[in-house]
C-alpha positions as CSV (number, residue, x, y, z in Angstrom):
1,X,-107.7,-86.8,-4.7
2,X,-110.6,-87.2,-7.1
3,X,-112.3,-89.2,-5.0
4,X,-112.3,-86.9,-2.2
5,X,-113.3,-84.0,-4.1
6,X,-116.4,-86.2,-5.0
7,X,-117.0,-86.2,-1.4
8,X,-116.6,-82.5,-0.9
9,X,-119.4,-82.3,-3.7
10,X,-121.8,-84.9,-2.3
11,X,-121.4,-82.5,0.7
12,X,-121.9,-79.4,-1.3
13,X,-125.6,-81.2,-2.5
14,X,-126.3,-81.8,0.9
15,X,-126.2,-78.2,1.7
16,X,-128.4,-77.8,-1.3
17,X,-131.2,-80.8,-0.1
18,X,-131.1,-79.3,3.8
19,X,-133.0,-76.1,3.3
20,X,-135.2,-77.3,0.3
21,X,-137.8,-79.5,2.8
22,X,-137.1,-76.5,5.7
23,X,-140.1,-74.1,5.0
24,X,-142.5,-77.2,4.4
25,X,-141.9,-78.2,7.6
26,X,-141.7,-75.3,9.7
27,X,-144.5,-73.6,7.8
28,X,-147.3,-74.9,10.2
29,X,-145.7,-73.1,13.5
30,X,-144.5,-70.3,11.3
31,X,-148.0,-69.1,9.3
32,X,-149.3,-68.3,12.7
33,X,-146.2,-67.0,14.3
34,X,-147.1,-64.1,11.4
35,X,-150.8,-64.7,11.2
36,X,-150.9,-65.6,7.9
37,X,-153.0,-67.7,5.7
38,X,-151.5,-71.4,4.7
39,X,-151.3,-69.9,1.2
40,X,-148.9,-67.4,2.0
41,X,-146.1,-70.7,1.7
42,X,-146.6,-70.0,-2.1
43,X,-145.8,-66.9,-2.1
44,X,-142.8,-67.7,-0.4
45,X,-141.9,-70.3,-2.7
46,X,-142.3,-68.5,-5.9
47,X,-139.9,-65.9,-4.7
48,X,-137.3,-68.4,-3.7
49,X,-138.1,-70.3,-7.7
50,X,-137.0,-66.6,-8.7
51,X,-134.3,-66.5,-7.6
52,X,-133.2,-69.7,-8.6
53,X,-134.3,-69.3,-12.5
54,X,-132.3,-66.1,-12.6
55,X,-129.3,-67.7,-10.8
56,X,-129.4,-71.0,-13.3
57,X,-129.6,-68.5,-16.1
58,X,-126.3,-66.8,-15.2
59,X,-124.5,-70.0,-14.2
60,X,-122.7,-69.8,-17.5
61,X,-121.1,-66.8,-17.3
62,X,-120.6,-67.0,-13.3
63,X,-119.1,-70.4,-13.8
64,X,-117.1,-69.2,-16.9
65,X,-115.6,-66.0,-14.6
66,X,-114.7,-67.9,-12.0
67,X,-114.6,-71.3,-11.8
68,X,-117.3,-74.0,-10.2
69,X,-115.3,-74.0,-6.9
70,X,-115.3,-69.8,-6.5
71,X,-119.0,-69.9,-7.5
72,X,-120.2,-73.5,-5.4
73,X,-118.4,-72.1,-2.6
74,X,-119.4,-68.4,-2.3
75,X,-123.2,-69.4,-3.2
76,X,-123.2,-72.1,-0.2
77,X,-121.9,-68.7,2.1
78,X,-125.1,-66.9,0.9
79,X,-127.0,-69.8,1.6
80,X,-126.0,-69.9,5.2
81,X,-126.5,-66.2,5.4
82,X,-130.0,-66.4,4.0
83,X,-131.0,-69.3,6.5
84,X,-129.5,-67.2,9.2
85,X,-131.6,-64.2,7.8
86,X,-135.0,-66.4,8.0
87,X,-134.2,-67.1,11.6
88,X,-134.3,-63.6,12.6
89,X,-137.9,-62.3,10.5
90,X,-140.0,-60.7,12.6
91,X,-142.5,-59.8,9.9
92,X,-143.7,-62.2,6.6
93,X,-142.3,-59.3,4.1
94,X,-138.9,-60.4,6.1
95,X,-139.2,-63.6,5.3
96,X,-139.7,-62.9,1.8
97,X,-136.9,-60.5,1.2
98,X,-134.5,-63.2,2.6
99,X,-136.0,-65.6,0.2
100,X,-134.6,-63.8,-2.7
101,X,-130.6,-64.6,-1.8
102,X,-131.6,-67.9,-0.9
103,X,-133.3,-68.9,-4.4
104,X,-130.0,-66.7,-5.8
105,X,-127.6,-69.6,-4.2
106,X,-129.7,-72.6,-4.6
107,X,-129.9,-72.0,-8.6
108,X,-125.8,-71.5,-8.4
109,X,-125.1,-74.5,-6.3
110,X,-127.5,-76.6,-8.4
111,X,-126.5,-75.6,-12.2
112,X,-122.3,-75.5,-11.4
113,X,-122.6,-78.4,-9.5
114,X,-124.3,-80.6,-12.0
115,X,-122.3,-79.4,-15.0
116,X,-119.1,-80.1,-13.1
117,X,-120.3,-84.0,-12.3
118,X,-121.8,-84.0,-15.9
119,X,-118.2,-83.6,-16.9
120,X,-115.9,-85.2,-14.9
121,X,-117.7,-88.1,-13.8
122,X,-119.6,-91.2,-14.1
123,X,-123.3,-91.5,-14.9
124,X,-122.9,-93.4,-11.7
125,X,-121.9,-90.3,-9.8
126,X,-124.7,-88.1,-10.5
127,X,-127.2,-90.8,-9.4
128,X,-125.7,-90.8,-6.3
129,X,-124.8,-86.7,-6.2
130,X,-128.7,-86.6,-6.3
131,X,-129.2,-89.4,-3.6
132,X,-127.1,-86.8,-1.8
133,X,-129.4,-84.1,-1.8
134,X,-132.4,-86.6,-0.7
135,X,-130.7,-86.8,2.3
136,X,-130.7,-83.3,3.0
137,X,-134.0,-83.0,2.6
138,X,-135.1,-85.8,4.8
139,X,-132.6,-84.8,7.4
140,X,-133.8,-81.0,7.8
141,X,-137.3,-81.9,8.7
142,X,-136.1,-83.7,12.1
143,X,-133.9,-80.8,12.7
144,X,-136.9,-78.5,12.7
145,X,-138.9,-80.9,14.2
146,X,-136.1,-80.8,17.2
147,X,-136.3,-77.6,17.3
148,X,-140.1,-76.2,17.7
149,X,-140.2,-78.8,20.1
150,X,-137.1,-77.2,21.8
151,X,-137.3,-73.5,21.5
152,X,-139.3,-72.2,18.0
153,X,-139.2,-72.8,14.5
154,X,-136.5,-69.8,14.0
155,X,-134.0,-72.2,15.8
156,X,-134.2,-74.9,13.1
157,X,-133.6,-72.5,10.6
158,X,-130.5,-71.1,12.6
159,X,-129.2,-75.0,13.1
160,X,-129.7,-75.2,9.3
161,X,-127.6,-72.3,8.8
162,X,-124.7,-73.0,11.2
163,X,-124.2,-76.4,9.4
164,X,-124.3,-74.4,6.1
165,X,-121.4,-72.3,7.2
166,X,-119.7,-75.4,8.8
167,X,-120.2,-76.7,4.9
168,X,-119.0,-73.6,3.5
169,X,-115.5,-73.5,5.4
170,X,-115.4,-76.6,4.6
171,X,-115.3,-76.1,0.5
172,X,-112.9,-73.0,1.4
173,X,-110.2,-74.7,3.1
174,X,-110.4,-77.3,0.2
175,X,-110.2,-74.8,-2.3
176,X,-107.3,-76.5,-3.5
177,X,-108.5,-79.8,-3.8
178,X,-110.0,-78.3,-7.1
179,X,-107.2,-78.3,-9.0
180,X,-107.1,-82.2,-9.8
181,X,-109.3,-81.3,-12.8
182,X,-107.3,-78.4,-13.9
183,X,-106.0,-79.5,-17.2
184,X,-109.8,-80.1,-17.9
185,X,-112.4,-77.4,-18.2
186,X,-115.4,-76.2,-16.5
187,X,-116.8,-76.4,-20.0
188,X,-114.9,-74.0,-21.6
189,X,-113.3,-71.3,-19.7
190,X,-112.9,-69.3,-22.8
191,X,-114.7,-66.5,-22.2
192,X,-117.3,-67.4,-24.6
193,X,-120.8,-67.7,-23.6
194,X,-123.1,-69.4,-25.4
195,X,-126.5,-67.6,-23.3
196,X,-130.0,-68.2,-23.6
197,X,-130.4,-67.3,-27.3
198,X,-127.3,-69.1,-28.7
199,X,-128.0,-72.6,-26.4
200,X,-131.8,-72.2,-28.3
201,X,-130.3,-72.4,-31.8
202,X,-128.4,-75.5,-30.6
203,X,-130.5,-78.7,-32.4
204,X,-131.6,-80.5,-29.8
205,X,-132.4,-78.3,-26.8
206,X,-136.0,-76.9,-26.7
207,X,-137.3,-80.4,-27.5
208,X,-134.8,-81.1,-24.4
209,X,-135.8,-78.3,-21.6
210,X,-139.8,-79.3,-22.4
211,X,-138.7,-82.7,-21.6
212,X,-136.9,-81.6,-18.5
213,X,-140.1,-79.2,-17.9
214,X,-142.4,-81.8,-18.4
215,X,-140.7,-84.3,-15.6
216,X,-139.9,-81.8,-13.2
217,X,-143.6,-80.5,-13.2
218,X,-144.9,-84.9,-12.6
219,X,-142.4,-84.6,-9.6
220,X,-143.0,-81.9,-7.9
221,X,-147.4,-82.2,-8.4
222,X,-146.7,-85.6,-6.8
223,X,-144.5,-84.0,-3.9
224,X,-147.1,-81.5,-3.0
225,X,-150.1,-83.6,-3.8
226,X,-150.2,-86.7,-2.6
227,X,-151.0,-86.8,0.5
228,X,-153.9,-84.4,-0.5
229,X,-154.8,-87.2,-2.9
230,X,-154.7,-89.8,-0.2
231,X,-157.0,-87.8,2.0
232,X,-159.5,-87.2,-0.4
233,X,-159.6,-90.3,-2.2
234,X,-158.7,-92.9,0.3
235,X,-160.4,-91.5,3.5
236,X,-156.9,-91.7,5.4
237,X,-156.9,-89.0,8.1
238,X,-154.9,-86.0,7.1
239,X,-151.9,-87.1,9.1
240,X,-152.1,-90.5,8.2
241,X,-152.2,-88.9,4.6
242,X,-148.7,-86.6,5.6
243,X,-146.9,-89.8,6.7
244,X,-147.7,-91.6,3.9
245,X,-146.8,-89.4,1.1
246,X,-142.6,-89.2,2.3
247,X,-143.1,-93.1,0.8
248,X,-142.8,-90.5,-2.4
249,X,-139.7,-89.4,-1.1
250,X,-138.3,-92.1,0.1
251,X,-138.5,-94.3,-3.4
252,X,-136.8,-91.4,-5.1
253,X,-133.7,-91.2,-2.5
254,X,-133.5,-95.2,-2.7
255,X,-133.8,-95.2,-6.3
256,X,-131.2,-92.8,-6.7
257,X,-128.8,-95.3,-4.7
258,X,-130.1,-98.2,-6.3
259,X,-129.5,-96.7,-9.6
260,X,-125.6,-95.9,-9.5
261,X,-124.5,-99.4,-9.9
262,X,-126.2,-100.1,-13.3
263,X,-126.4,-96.2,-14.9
264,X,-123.0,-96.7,-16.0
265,X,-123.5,-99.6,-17.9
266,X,-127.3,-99.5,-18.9
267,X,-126.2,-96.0,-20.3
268,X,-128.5,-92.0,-19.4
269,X,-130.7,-93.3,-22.5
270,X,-132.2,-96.6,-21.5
271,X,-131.8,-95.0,-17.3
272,X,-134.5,-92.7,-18.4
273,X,-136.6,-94.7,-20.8
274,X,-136.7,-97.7,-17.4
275,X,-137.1,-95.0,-15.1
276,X,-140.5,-93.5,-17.0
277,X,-141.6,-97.4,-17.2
278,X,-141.2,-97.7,-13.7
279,X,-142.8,-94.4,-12.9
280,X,-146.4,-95.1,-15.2
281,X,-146.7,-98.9,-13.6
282,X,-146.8,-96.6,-10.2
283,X,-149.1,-94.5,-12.0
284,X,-151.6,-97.5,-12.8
285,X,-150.9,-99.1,-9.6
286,X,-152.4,-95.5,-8.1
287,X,-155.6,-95.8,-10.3
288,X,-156.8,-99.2,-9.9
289,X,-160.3,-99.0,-8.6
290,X,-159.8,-100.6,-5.3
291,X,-161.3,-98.4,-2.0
292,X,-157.8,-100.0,-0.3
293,X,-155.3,-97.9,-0.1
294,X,-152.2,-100.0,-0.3
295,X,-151.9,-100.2,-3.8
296,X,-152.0,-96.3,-4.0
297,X,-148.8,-96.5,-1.2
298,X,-147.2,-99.0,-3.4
299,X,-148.0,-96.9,-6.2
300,X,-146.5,-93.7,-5.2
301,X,-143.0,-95.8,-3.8
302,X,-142.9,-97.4,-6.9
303,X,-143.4,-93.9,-8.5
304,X,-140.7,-92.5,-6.8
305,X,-138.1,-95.4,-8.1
306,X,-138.9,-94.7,-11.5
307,X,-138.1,-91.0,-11.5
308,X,-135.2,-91.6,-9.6
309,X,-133.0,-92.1,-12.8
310,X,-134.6,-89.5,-14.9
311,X,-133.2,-86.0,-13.6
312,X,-129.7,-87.5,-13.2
313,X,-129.6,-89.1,-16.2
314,X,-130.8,-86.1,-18.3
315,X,-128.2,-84.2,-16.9
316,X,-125.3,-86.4,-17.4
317,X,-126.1,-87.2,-20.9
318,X,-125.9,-82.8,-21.7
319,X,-122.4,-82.6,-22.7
320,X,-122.3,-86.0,-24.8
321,X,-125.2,-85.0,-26.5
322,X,-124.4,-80.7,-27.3
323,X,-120.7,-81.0,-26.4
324,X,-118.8,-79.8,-23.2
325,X,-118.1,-76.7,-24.5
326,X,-121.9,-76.0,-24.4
327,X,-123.1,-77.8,-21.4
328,X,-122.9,-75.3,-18.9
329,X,-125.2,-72.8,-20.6
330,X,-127.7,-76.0,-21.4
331,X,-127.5,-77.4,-17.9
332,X,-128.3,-73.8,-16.6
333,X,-131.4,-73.1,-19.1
334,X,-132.3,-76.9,-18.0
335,X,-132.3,-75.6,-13.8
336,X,-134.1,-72.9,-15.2
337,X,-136.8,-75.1,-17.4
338,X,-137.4,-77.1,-14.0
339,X,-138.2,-74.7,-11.9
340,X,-140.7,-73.3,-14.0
341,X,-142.3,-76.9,-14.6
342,X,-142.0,-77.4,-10.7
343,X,-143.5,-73.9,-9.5
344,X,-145.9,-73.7,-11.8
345,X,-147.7,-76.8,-12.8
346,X,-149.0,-78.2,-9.4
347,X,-150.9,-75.0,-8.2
348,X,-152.7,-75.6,-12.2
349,X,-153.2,-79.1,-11.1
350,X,-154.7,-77.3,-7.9
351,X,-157.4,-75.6,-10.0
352,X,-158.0,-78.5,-11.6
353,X,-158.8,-80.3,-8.7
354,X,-160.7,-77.7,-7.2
355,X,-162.9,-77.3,-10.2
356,X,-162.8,-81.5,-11.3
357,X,-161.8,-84.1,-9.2
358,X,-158.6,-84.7,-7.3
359,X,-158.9,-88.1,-9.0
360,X,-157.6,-86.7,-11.9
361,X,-154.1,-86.5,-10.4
362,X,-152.4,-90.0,-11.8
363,X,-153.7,-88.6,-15.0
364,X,-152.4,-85.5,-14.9
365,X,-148.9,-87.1,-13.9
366,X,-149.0,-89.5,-16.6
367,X,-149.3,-86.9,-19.0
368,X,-146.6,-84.7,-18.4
369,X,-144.5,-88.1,-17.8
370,X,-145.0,-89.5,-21.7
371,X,-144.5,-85.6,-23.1
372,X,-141.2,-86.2,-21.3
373,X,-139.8,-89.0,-22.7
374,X,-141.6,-88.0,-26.4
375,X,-139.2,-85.2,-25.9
376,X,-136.1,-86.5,-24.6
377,X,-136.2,-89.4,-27.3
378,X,-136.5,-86.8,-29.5
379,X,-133.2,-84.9,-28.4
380,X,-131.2,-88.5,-28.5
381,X,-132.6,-89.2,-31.3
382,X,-130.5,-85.9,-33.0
383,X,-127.7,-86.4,-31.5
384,X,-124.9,-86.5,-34.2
C-alpha cells in the first residue's frame, strides 16, 4: 500500500512539472495571438510566482486543517481549472487573472507534497519525486508542440488540463489510500502553527531559506539564460542556441534518477555538498576560453547533474534538522524563499547583461552557488 501511494504522489508531481514548461512553450504563438510584446511572458510569470509564495506560505495551516491528501487533491482540481481557464482567454488581462489560481495550486501541491515525502520517506524518494516533475515538464512542451501544429496553442493548454483532471480523480478515488500513514502525522496535526514569525526564531532557518534562495535563483538564471548565453557568446544560431540549452534540463532530470540509488546512503549533507562540486566544475567547464562550443554544452549538462541532488536533498533533510513537528511551516517558507530567488534574480542578471557582458553569467551562477552551500553548511552545522 505504501508503495502505491508513492506512485499516486510521483503522479501528483507530474501534474505539478506539466504546466510549469507550458507558457514557455506556447508563448511564441500566443504573444501575437494577443499582440503583445515578448516581455509580457514576465508579467505573466510574476503573477503565477504570487500566487505560489502566498500559497507556500499558507501550506501550514492548509495542511494542518485538512490533511496533505484534502489539500494535494483539491489544489491539483484548481490546477486543471486554471489550465482550462488559459485555454479560453481571449484577452492578455484573461490570461493573467487565470494565472493567479494557477500559482495558488502549484505553491499547495509543491509545499504538502514535499513535507509529506520529507516525512515518510527515503532521501531516495524525493530524488526521484523531483525526477517526476522533470518529466512533466519535458512532456508538456510536445503536447503543445502537437497542438499549434494541430489546431492553436489554446488546445495544448486544454489537453494539459483534461490530463490534470484525469490526475485529479485519480487522487480522489484514492483518497483512501492515505490512510496507511495515519498513525503518523502530517507534521503535527495539532492545530498549532508554527507561521512565518515563529519558523524565523527557529535556529537554523534564515541561514537555511538564503541557502535555498541562493540555489534556486543559479537554477532558474541558468534555465532562462542559456541559450541566450550560447547565442551571444558562441555564435550558435538562436535555435541552435534553444536546442541546446534543454541539455540544462535534461542533466537535472537524469541526475535526479541517478541520484536515488546513493542519497540514501551518502546521506542530504554530503548529496548537497557533491552536488555543488559537480555544479562549479560545469561552471568552469562553461568559462574556459575556447571559441568551441562543446565544452560550454558539456558544461551546462554537467551543471545540471550537480544541482540535481541539491533541492531534494535540502528538503528531505528539514524535519531531521528542525523536527517534524516544524517542517511543514519550514518547508512552506523554503517554497516561498525559492520562488523569490527564481523570479527575481535572473531578470537582475538581465540588467546585468544588458549593461556588462552576458559573459558574466558562469560568474554570476557561481556566486549564488557557494552563498548556498556557505549557508546550508551553516544550518547543519547547528543542528543539535
Amino acid at each position: 500500500m505504501c508503495t502505491f501511494l508513492l506512485c499516486l504522489i510521483y503522479l501528483a508531481f507530474i501534474s505539478l512539472g506539466l504546466p510549469d514548461s507550458l507558457l514557455g512553450s506556447a508563448w511564441p504563438a500566443l504573444r501575437l495571438s494577443f499582440d503583445v510584446p515578448i516581455s509580457y511572458m514576465g508579467i505573466v510569470s510574476m503573477i503565477i510566482s504570487g500566487g505560489t509564495i502566498c500559497s507556500s506560505l499558507m501550506s501550514e495551516r492548509l495542511t494542518k486543517r485538512f490533511g496533505t491528501r484534502i489539500v494535494t487533491t483539491v489544489s491539483i482540481f484548481v490546477t486543471a481549472i486554471a489550465m482550462f481557464g488559459f485555454s479560453t482567454v481571449a484577452e492578455f488581462w484573461q490570461l493573467c487573472l487565470w494565472g493567479i489560481p494557477y500559482g495558488l495550486g502549484a505553491g499547495a501541491i509543491d509545499s504538502a507534497l514535499n513535507n509529506y515525502v520529507a516525512l515518510h520517506y527515503s532521501s531516495r524518494h524525493m530524488s526521484w519525486l523531483h525526477c517526476f516533475w522533470g518529466v512533466g515538464t519535458i512532456i508538456s512542451p510536445y503536447i503543445m508542440s502537437y497542438a499549434i501544429a494541430h489546431s492553436s496553442w489554446s488546445g495544448g493548454y486544454r489537453i494539459v488540463s483534461y490530463i490534470q483532471l484525469g490526475i485529479a480523480l485519480a487522487m480522489l478515488i484514492t483518497l483512501p489510500v492515505w490512510n496507511v500513514h495515519k498513525a503518523q502525522t502530517d507534521g503535527g496535526n495539532d492545530g498549532n502553527v508554527v507561521g512565518l514569525r515563529g519558523a524565523l526564531k527557529i535556529k537554523g532557518v534564515p541561514c537555511l531559506l538564503i541557502g535555498f534562495f541562493a540555489y534556486c535563483a543559479a537554477e532558474a538564471t541558468v534555465m532562462l539564460w542559456a541559450s541566450s548565453y550560447l547565442s551571444e557568446t558562441k555564435g550558435l544560431p538562436e535555435k541552435t542556441a534553444a536546442a541546446y540549452a534543454s541539455l540544462f534540463f535534461i542533466g537535472i532530470t537524469a541526475g535526479r534518477f541517478i541520484s536515488g540509488f546513493v542519497s540514501d546512503r551518502l546521506g542530504d549533507r554530503n548529496m548537497i555538498r557533491i552536488g555543488v562540486t559537480v555544479a562549479l566544475t560545469g561552471v568552469l567547464m562553461v568559462l574556459l576560453p575556447v571559441s568551441a562550443e562543446l565544452p560550454a554544452l558539456a558544461g551546462f549538462v554537467v551543471i545540471g547533474l550537480g544541482c540535481a541532488p541539491v533541492y531534494p536533498s535540502i528538503i528531505h533533510a528539514t524535519p531531521s534538522n528542525f523536527g517534524a513537528e516544524n517542517s511543514q511551516a519550514i518547508i512552506g517558507i523554503q517554497m516561498a524563499s525559492a520562488y523569490v530567488g527564481s523570479t527575481f534574480m535572473p531578470p537582475v542578471f538581465g540588467l546585468i547583461a544588458n549593461h556588462l557582458n552576458i559573459r558574466l553569467m558562469p560568474f554570476y551562477i557561481a556566486l549564488f552557488l557557494v552563498l548556498m552551500i556557505v549557508m546550508t553548511e551553516r544550518t547543519f552545522g547547528m543542528k543539535k
